[in-house]
C-alpha positions as CSV (number, residue, x, y, z in Angstrom):
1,X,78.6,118.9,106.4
2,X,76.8,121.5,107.8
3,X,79.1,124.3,109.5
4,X,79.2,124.0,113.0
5,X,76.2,126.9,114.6
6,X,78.4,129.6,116.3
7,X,77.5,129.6,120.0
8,X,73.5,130.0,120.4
9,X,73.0,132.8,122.8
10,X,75.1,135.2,121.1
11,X,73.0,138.2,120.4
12,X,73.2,139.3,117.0
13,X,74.7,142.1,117.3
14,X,77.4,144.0,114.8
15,X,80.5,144.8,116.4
16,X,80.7,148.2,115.1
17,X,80.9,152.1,117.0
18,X,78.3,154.6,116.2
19,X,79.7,156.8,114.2
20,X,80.0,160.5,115.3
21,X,77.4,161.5,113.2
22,X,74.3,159.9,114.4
23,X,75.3,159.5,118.2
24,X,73.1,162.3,118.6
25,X,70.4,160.7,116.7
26,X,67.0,160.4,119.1
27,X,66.1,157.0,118.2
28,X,66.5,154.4,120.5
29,X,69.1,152.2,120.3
30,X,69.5,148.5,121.6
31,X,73.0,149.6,123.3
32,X,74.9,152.7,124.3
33,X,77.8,151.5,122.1
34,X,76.2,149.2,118.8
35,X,73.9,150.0,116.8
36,X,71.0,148.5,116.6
37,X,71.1,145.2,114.7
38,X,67.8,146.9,113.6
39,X,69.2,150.4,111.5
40,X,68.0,153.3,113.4
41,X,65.6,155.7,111.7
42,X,67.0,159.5,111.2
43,X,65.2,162.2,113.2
44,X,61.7,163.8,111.2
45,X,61.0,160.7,109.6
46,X,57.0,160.0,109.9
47,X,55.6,156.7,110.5
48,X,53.6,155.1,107.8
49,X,50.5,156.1,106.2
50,X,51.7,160.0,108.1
51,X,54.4,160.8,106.0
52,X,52.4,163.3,103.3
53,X,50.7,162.5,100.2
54,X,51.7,158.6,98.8
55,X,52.9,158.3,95.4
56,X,50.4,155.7,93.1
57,X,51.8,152.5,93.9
58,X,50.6,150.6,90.6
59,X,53.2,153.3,88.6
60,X,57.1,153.6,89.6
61,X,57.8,157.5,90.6
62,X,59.9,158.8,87.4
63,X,63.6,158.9,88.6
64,X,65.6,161.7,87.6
65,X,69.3,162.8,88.2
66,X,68.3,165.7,90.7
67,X,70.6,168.1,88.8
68,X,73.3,165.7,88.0
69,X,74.4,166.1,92.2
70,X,74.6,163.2,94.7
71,X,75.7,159.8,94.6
72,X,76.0,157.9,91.6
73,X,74.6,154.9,90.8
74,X,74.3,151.7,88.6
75,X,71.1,149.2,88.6
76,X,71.4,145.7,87.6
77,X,68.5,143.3,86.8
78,X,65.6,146.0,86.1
79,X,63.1,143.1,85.8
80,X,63.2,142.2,89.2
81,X,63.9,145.1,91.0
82,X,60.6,146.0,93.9
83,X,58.6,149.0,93.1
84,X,59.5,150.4,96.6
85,X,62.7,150.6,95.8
86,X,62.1,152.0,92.6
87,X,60.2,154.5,94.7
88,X,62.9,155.1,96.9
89,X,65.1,155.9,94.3
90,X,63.0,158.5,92.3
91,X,62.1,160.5,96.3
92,X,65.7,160.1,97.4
93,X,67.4,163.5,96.0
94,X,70.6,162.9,97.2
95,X,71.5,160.2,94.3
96,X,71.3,159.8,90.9
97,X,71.0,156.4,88.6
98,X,73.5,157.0,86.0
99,X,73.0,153.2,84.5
100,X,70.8,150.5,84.0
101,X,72.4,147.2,82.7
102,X,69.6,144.8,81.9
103,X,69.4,142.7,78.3
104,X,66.2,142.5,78.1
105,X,64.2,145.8,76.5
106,X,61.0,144.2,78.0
107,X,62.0,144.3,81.7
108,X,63.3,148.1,81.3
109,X,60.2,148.6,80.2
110,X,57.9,147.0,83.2
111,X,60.3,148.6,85.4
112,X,60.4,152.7,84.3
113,X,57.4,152.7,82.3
114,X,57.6,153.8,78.3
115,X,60.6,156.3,79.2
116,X,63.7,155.8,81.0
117,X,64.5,158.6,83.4
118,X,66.5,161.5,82.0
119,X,70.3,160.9,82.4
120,X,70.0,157.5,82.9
121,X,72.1,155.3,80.2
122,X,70.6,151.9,79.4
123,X,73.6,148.7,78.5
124,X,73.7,144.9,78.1
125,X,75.3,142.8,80.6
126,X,78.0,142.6,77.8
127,X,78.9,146.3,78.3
128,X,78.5,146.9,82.6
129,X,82.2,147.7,82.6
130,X,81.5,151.1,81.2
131,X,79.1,151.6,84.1
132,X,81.8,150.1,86.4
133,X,84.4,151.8,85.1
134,X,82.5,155.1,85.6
135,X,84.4,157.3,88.3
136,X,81.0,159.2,89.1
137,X,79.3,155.4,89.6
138,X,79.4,154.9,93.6
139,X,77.5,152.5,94.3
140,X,76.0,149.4,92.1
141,X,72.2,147.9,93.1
142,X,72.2,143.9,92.7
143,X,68.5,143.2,91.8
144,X,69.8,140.3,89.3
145,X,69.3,136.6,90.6
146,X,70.8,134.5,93.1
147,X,72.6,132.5,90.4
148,X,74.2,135.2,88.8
149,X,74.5,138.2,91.4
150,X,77.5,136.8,92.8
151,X,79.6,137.9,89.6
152,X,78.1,141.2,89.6
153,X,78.5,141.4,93.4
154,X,82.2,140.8,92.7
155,X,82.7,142.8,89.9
156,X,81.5,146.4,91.6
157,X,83.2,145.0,94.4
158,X,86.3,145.3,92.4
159,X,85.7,148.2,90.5
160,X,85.9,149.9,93.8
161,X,81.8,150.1,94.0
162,X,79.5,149.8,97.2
163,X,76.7,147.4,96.4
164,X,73.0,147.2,97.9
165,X,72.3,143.5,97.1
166,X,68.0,143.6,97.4
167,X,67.8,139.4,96.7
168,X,70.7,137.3,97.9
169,X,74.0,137.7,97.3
170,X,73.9,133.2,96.5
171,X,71.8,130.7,97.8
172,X,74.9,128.6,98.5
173,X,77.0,129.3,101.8
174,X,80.5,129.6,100.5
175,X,79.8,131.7,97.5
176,X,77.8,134.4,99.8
177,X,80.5,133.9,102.4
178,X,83.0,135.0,99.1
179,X,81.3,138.1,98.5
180,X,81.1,139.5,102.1
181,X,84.9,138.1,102.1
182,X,85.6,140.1,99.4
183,X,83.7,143.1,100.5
184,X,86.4,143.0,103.7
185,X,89.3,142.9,100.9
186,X,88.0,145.5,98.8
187,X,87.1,147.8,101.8
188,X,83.5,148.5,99.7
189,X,79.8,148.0,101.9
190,X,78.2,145.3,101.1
191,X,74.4,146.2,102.0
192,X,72.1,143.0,102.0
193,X,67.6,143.7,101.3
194,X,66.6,142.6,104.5
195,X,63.9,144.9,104.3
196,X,61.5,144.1,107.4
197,X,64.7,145.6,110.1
198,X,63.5,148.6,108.7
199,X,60.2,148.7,109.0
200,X,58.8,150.9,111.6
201,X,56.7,148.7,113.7
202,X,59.5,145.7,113.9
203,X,62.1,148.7,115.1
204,X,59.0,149.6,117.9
205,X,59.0,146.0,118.6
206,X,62.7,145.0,119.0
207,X,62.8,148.1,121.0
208,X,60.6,146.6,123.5
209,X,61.7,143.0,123.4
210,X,65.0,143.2,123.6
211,X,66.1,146.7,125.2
212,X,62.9,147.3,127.4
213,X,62.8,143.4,128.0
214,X,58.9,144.4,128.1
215,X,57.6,141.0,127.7
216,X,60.0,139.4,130.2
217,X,61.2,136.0,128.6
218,X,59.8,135.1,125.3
219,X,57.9,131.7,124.8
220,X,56.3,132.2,121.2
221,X,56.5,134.0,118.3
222,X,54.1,133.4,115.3
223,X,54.0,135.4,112.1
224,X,51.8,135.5,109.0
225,X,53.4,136.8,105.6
226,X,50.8,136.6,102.7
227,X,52.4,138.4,99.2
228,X,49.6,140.6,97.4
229,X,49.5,140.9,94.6
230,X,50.7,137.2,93.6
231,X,54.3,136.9,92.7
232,X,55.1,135.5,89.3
233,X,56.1,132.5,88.8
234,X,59.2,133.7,86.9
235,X,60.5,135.8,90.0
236,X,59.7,132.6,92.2
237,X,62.0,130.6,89.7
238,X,64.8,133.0,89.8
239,X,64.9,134.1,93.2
240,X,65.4,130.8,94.6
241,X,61.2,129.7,95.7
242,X,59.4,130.6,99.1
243,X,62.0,129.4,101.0
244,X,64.4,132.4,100.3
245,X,62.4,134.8,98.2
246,X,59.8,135.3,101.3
247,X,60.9,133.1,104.6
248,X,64.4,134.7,104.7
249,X,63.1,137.9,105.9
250,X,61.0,136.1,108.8
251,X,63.7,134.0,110.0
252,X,66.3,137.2,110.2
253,X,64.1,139.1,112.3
254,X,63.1,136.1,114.6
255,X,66.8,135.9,115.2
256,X,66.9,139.5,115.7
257,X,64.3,139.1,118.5
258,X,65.4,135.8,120.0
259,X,69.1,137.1,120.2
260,X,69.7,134.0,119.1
261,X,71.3,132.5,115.7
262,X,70.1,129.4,114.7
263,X,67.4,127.0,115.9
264,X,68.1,123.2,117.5
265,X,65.2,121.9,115.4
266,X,63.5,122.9,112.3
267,X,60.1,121.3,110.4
268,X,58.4,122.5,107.4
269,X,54.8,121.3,106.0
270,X,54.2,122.8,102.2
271,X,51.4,122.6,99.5
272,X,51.7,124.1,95.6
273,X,47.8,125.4,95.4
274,X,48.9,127.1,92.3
275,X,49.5,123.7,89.5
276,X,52.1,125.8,87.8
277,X,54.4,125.6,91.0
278,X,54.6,121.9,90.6
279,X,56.3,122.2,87.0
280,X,58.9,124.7,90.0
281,X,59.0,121.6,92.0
282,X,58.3,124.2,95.1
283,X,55.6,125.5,97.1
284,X,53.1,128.5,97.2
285,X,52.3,127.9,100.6
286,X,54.0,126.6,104.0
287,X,54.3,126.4,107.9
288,X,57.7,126.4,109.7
289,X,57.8,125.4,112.9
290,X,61.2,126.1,115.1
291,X,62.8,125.5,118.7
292,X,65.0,127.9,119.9
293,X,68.0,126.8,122.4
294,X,65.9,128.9,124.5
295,X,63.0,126.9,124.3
296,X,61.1,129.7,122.6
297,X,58.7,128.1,120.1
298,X,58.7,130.3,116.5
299,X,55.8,129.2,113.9
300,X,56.3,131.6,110.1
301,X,53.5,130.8,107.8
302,X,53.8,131.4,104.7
303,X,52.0,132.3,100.8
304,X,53.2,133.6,98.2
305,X,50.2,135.0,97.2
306,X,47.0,136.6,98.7
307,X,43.5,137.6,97.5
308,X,42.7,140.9,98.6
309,X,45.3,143.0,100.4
310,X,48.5,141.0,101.7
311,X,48.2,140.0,105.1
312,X,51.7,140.7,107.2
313,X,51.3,140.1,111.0
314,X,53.6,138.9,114.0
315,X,53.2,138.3,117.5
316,X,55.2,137.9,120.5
317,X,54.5,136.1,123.6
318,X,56.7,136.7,126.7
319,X,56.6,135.7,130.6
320,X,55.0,139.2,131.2
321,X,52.6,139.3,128.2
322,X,51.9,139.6,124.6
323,X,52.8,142.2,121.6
324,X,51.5,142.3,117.9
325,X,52.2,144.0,114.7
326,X,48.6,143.7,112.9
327,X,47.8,145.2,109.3
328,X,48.2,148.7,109.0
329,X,46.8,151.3,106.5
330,X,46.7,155.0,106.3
331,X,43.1,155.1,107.5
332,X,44.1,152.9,110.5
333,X,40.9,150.5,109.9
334,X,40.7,147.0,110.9
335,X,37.9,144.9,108.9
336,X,36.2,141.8,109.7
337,X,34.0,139.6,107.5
338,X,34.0,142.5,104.2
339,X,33.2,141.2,101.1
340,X,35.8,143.9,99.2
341,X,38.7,145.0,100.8
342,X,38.5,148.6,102.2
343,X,42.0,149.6,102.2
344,X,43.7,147.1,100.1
345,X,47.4,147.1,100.3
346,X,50.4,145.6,98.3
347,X,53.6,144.7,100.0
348,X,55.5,147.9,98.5
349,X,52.9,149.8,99.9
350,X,53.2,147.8,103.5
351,X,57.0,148.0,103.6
352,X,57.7,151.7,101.6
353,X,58.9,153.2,104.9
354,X,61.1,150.2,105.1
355,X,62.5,150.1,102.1
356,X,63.4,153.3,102.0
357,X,65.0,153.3,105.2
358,X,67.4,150.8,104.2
359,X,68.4,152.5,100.6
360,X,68.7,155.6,102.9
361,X,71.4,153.2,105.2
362,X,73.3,152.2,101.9
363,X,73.6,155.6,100.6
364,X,74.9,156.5,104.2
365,X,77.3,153.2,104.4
366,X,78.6,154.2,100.7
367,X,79.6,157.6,102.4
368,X,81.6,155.8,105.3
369,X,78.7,157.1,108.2
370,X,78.0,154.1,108.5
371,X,78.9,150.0,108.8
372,X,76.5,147.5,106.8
373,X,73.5,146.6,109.2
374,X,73.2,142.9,108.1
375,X,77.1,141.3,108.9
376,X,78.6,137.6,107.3
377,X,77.3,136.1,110.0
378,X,73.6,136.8,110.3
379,X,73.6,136.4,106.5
380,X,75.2,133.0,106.7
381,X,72.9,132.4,109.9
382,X,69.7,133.2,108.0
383,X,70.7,130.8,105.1
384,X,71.1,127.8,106.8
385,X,67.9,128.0,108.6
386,X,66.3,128.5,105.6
387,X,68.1,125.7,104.0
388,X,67.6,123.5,106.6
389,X,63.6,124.8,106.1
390,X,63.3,123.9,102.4
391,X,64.9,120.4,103.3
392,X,62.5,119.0,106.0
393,X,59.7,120.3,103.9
394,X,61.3,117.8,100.7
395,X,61.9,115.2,103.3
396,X,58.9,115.3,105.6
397,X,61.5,115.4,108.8
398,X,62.6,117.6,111.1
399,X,66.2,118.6,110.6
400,X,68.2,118.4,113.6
401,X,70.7,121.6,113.3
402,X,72.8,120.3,116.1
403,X,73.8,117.2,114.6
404,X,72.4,117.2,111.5
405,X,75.4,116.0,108.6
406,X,73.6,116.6,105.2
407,X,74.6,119.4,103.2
408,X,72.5,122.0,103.1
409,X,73.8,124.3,100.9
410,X,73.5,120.9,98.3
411,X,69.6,121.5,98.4
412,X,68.8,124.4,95.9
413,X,71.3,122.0,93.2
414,X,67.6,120.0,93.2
415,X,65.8,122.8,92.3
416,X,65.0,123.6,88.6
């Protein structure tokens, strides 16, 4: 059965104080008493494409151990871990990654180039516990996949480690529900990559939506996520397919903006362009449609791959007019009908201020400043609409999220 939807105009919301040290912070907030549900940005911090001279995107910035100071901290599953984390890590200088446990040589290799940064010790799966048990390790990074992060969720957990989990924690309900559970037991953060809260033009947007109720009520919201370069079809197989390695992140932050958890009704259309996805049984491509108890109307389409630059865009329609977040680029130009891409950008490059933003929010969340942004709930939330997704798309139905009695969480056993 599919858990009951907690009550739909609850804005989401974590129940959490500021704490002392950023009450002074000038960013807006949604509330003189939360947080915002999307993590404030600390004072000096430039908006994209302003922020100084940017790194080459197509090689990870070499990470070192800034002196041996700052937080220390253990990487797991180097072969699918995002360049623009990879690029937070080497800018941010108050850390340092004292392990990566990965198996395969290959992936180490793809991830840090020919030389693994100095300081940094490289181990099998077969020996994390030394990086566990490492009293200067802090914090663990989760980049492994949805079938076998939640072990390594549990073990840093228990070794008394904060963990940033950039995929999901599971793709099943009760297992993800476990590892926030035991996040609570083992009074550790539990940081999930919902990377787009973080962005800068999404924060400007929430700001106006919901605080500045700018665009009075809200009737529609479309969004356009197109992936450049192409994602493999290995990460597509391991990170669960389009469904949760892409539509995730669009479905948190339409929550985010609705204030509202979990649609009535929910229909997905899907096509595999790319023959290979068929051997994935999944889809490069699809359109999500979905009513809101509000009767806001939401449409996210979808690809997991795009030809020239990838192409990110959302707009808002409200009772008092209309808001978009178009492509950006350093040279702010917008092109129409070009033959070759001007300013072509990958998504680390569209979403480096984002990302890190929120490894800045799990360093400050392993130091106690701060709660986890993304609660149980929203995570839980976010999963069943992009369960519920994935199954009208395989049944060619709407799914009914009032009433609907087939077990979502069952799906993804289908997928291979």
């Amino acid at each position: 059965m599919v858990p009951s939807p907690p009550a739909y105009h609850k804005l989401l919301v974590p129940h959490h104080p500021i704490p002392a040290a950023h009450r002074d912070d000038p960013t807006p907030s949604t509330s003189a008493s939360h947080p915002s549900p999307l993590a404030t940005f600390p004072a000096g911090i430039a908006p994209l494409g302003q922020s100084g001279p940017t790194p080459d995107a197509s090689s990870p910035t070499p990470l070192s151990c800034h002196g041996g100071s700052g937080v220390g901290l253990v990487l797991f599953g180097a072969g699918l871990v995002s360049k623009a984390l990879l690029q937070s890590l080497g800018e941010e200088t108050s850390c340092c990654l004292l392990y990566v446990v990965e198996d395969q040589p290959e992936e180490v290799e793809c991830a840090f180039g020919t030389e693994v940064p100095a300081g940094t010790r490289v181990l099998q799966q077969q020996d994390a516990a030394v990086a566990l048990g490492d009293p200067r390790v802090s914090g663990a990074i989760i980049c492994s996949p949805p079938d076998k992060a939640p072990e390594m969720v549990r073990d840093a957990l228990r070794a008394g480690k904060g963990v940033f989990c950039e995929g999901l924690p599971s793709l099943d309900r009760q297992t993800a529900e476990a590892c926030f559970e035991e996040a609570d037991r083992c009074g550790r953060p539990l940081v999930c990559g919902f990377y787009k809260r973080f962005d800068p033009a999404l924060q400007f947007l929430y700001k106006k939506v919901r605080d500045s109720r700018a665009l009075g009520r809200i009737h529609r919201i479309s969004t356009i996520s197109s992936l450049y370069p192409a994602a493999s079809l290995s990460l597509l197989k391991a990170s669960g397919g389009i469904f949760y390695n892409a539509a995730m992140h669009d479905i948190d932050i339409i929550s985010l903006l609705l204030g509202e958890s979990v649609p009535d009704t929910v229909f997905s259309l899907g096509h595999a362009f790319c023959a290979d996805m068929g051997c994935l049984k999944d889809v490069d491509t699809v359109a999500i449609s979905m009513k809101f108890p509000s009767g806001a109307i939401v449409t996210l389409d979808i690809s997991q791959h795009c030809t020239r630059s990838c192409d990110q865009r959302l707009e808002v329609h409200g009772s008092q007019g209309t808001l978009r977040v178009d492509n950006q680029n350093p040279l702010g130009i917008t092109e129409h009908g070009t033959s070759v891409s001007i300013c072509p950008q990958t998504q680390a490059e569209r979403y480096r201020e984002a990302y890190r933003e929120l490894f800045r929010h799990f360093l400050r969340a392993l130091k106690g400043q701060e709660p986890p942004v993304v609660t149980k709930e929203q995570f839980l939330w976010t999963l069943q609409v992009a369960a519920a997704a994935e199954q009208s798309w395989r049944n060619g139905s709407a799914v009914d999220l009032h009433s609907s009695a087939t077990d979502l969480a069952a799906v993804k056993a289908e997928f291979v």
